[in-house]
N, C-alpha and C positions, 0 to 999 in steps of 0.2 A: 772395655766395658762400655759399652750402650746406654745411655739412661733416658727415658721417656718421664712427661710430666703430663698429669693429668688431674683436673678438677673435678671432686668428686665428692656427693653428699656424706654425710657424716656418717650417715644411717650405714653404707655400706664398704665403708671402709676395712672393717672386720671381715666384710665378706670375702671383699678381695683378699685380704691377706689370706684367710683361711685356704680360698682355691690358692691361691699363689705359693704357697708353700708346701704343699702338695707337687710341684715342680722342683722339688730342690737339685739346687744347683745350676737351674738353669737360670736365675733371678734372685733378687731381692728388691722386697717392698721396702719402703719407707715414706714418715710422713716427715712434710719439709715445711709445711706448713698448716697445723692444725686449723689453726681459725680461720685459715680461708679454704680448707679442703685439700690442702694440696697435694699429691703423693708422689713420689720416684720409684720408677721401676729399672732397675739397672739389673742389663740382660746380658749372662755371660757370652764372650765368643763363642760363638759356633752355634747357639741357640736363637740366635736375632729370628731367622724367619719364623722357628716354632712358635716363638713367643709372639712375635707381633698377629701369626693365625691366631691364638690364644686370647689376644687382647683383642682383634675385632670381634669374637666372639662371647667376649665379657662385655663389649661395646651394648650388643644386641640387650642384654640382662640388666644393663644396669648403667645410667649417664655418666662417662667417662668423657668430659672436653678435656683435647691436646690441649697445653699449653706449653709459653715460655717460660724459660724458666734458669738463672742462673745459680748456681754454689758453689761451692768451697773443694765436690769430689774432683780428686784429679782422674783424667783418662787415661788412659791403661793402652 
């Protein structure tokens, strides 16, 4: 599993989950850190390139900063 971090207003975090779960199976959202925006996208194998075309085009919609980002999921 792949995991991407990204800082992201409050306002649209909902959104994203919304589209992102409309991909099932290819991902999962999660939030890692409420209070500073934080979110995890952990992208199944074999979905990496779809996903990341996906995400620079959630980029264009809506302010998504990369970020670092360590935790607790192990890698796969």
């Amino acid at each position: 599993m792949i995991c991407r971090y990204f800082k992201v207003a409050h306002r649209d975090m909902v959104y994203l989950k919304f589209i992102l779960e409309a991909y099932e199976g290819m991902n999962v959202m999660s939030t890692v850190d409420n209070k500073a925006g934080i979110i995890r996208i952990a992208i199944m194998p074999g979905f990496v390139e779809d996903m990341d075309a996906l995400l620079a085009e959630l980029g264009r919609q809506v302010v998504m900063e990369p970020v670092d980002w360590k935790d607790a999921l192990p890698s796969f």
